[in-house]
N, C-alpha and C positions, 0 to 999 in steps of 0.2 A: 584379519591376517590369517594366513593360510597354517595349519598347524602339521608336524611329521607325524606320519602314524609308524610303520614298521619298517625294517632294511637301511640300506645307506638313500639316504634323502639328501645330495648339497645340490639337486635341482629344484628343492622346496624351499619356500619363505618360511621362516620357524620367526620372525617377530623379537629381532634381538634385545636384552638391553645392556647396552651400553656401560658395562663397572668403571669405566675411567672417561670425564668431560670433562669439559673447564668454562669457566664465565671470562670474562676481559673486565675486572675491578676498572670505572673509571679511575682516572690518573690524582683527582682531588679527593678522593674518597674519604683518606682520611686527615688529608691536609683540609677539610672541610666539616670533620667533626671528630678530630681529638682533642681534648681540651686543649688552650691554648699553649699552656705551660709544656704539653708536647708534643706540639705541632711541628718541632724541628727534627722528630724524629717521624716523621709521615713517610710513610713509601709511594712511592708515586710512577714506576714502574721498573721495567728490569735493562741491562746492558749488556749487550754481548762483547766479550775481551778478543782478543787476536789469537789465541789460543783455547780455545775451546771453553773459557770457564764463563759464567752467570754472576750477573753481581746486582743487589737491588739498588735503585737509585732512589735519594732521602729527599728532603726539600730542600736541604740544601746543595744541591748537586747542580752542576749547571743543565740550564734550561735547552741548551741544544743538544742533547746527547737525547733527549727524549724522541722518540719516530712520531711524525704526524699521521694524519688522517684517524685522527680517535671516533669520527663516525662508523666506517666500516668497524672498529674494534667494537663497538657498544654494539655493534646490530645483533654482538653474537648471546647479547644479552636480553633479547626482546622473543619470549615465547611464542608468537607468530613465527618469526623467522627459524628459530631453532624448529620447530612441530614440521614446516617445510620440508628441512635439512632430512630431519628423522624419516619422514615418510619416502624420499627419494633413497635413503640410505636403509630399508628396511630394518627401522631400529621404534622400539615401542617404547621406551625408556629410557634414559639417562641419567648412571649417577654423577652428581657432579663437584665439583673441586675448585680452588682458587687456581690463579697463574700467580699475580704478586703476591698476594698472601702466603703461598707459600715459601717467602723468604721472611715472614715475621718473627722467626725466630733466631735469624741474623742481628734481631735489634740487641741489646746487650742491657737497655734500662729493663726492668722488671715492670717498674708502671707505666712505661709506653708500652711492653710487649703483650701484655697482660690488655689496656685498653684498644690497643691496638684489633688486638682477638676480638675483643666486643662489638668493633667499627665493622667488622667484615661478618661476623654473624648477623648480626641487626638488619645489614643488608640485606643478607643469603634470605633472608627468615620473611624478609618484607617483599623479596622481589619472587624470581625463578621455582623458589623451594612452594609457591603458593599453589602452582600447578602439581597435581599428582602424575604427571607425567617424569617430574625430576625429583628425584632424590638428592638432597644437598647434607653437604657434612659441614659443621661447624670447626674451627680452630681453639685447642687449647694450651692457653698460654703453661709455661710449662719452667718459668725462673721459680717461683715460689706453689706447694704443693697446695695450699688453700686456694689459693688461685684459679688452680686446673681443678679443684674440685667442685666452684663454685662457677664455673664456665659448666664444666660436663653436667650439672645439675640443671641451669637455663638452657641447656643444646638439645636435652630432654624437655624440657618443659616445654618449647617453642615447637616440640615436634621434626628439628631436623633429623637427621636417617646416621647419621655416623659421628664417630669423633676423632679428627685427624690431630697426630702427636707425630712429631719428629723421627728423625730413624736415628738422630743420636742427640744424648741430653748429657747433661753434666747435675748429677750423679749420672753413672750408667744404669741403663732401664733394670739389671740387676738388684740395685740397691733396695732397703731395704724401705728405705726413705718411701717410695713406690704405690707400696703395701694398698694404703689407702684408696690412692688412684684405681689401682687395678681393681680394688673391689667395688667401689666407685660406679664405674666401668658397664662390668659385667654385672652389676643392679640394674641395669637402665636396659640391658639388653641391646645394646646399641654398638655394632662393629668398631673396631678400631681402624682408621684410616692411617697408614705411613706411607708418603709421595715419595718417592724416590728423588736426591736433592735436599734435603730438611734435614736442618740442625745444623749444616755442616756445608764446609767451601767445598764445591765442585770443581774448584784448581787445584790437580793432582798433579799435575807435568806441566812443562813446558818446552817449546817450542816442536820440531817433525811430529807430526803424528798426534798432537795432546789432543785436538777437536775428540776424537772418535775413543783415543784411549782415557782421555778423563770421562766420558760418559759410560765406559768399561769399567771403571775403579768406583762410580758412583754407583752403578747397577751393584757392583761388589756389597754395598750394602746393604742388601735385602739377606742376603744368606746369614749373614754376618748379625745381623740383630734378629733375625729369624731365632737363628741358633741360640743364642745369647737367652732368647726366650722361654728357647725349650729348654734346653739343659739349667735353665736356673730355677727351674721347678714353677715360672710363673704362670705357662700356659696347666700345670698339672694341679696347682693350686686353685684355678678358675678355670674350669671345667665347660662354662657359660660363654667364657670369651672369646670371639675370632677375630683376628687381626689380617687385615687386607692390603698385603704390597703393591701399590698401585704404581705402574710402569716402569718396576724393573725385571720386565717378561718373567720365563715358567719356567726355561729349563733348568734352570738353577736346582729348583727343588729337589728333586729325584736324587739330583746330588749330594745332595745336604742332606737329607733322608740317610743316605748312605752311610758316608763321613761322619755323623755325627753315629751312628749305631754303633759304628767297625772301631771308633778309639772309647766311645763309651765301654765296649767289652773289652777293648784291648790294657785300657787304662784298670776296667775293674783287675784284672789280673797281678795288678802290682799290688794290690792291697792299700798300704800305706803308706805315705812319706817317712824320709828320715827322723822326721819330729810327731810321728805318731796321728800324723792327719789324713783323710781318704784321700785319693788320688780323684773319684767322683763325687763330687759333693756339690748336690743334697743326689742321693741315690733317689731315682724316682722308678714309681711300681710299673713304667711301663718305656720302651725303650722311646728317644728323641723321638723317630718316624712317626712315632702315634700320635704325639701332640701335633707336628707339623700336619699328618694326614687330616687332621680332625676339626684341628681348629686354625690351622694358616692358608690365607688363598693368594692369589697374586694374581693380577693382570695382563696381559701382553695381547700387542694388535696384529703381529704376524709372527710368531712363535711354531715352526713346526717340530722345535724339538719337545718342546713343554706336552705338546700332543702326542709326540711320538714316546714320551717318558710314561705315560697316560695308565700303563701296566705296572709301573715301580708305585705312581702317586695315587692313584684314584683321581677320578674325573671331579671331586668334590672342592682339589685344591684351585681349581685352573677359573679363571675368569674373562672371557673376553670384552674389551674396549675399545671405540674407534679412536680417543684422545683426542676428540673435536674440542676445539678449532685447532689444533696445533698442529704444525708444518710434518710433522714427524709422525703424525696420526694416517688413517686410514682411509679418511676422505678424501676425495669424491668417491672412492671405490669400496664402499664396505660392502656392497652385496657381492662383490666380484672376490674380495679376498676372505670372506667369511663360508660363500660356496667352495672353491678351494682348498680352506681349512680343514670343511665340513665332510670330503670328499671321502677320508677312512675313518671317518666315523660312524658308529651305528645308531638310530634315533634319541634312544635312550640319554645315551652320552651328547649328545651334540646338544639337545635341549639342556640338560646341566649346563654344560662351559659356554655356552652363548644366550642363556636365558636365565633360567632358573636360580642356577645360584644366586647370583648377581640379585635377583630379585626377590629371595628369601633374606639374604642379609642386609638387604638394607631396603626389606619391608615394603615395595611395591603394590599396590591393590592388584589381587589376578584381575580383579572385575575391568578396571582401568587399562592393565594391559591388553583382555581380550577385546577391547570395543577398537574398530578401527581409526586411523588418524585421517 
């Protein structure tokens, strides 16, 4: 693959990879290997409501609401056909993500959601992730803190590339309760993945307009635990760790960089509360932006504001993703929307947000991705 040397290059191939794919979990997955005792809480695919919201469907769901032709859906799971896709779509890598699994933490048992995670690593680990062409992220369960620490410890051991956590938990990811995880974590060297949708109902509204504005109120959550991260001192505590918002686009950031500076100083100015408490607390040695700058990236597949913010955030936050196979992804067209993209940027930059990054954090072979497909 053809590499940028100097100037604005979006008439050159730069050999993208891909920070946001997905696999198609067959439907029995783990109606075929949870133990039995909870197998009535199996997932076994997803449902679209009349109003814009997602809901996963259990075994015991009725059988007609599932969509047919699960051939086409598995094909997207066979490394020939994906390596195809890759090569017409100028892409050298892909990381990649669950579609049903990431409703696993709608389950509400602790020891279904917890084996649940196991069912769809074992897979990741046995299938896709075997190629070094894909980077795959593991699930961890996340009811009980031994738990997630004894998944993110096998997600390391088995060699997947990331470890994806909810965008909201009960504790909030503030708690102290955490601690562990995070440090956890950032031992392994291993990115944190949060999908956009996880943890939590995507039915925000209903009826006019919910389609487009519930998935406006779900994107909302990327700022909103971003934030929550920085200013709680836990990106400033772990230094090691970056956390990766995978499709809920870039421009957000810049914002939130902002917002969170401008009441950070405005709030220190009050001093203290009436009962003698900071107004910021934990003071940290460096303002929000640094941590978001440094150690937060996020994804998006046609974002030209995240590019056009590109001067507030540095080029190091921005990630680009086709979001293959899914409908709202950039296929069949990513060489056409990625030249576009590419079109004011200068070499430097463009190989970051459509390469580089993406392939230093979640650990790529350059060798691998230099050799053509």
């Amino acid at each position: 693959m053809g590499e940028p040397t100097t100037g604005r290059v979006a008439d050159q191939p730069i050999g993208c990879v891909s920070g946001d794919a997905h696999v198609n979990e067959p439907r029995d997955l783990w109606s075929a290997n949870l133990p039995a005792g909870l197998r009535d809480q199996a997932m076994r695919g997803l449902a679209a409501g009349d109003d814009g919201n997602w809901s996963v469907l259990l075994a015991s769901d009725a059988v007609d609401q599932i969509v047919a032709n699960d051939d086409e859906r598995l094909r997207m799971n066979d490394v020939d056909h994906r390596l195809a896709v890759m090569r017409a779509e100028g892409i050298a890598g892909e990381c990649v993500f669950p579609t049903i699994g990431l409703y696993v933490w709608m389950l509400s048992d602790p020891d279904g959601g917890a084996a649940s995670c196991r069912v769809y690593n074992e897979w990741i680990a046995s299938g896709l992730a075997r190629s070094p062409r894909f980077r795959c992220a593991g699930l961890v369960p996340t009811w009980r803190v031994d738990d997630a620490l004894a998944e993110v410890a096998w997600i390391a051991d088995r060699g997947l590339a990331a470890v994806m956590l909810p965008a909201t938990v009960t504790p909030e990811w503030n708690h102290p309760q955490w601690e562990p995880l995070w440090r956890a974590i950032e031992e392994t060297g291993l990115p944190v993945v949060i999908h956009q949708g996880t943890g939590h109902s995507m039915f925000f509204y209903r009826g006019a307009g919910a389609g487009v504005a519930n998935l406006l109120a779900t994107q909302s959550m990327g700022p909103r635990t971003a934030g929550l991260l920085a200013t709680s001192g836990v990106l400033a505590a772990h230094p090691d760790l970056h956390v990766v918002f995978v499709e809920f686009n870039a421009g957000w950031i810049g914002w939130t960089m902002q917002t969170l500076d401008y009441y950070t100083a405005a709030f220190g100015r009050y001093g203290t509360t009436p009962s003698g408490k900071p107004w910021i607390n934990p003071a940290l040695p460096e303002p929000p932006s640094a941590y978001l700058a440094r150690q937060v990236h996020a994804t998006f597949q046609d974002d030209p504001v995240g590019l056009h913010n590109l001067p507030i955030t540095g080029p190091d936050v921005l990630v680009w993703g086709s979001d293959y196979p899914h409908e709202e992804g950039t296929h069949p067209h990513s060489r056409e929307v990625v030249a576009r993209l590419r079109g004011g940027l200068d070499a430097d930059t463009a190989r970051l947000v459509f390469r580089d990054t993406a392939a230093r954090l979640f650990r790529f072979d350059p060798a691998v991705l230099a050799q053509p497909l």
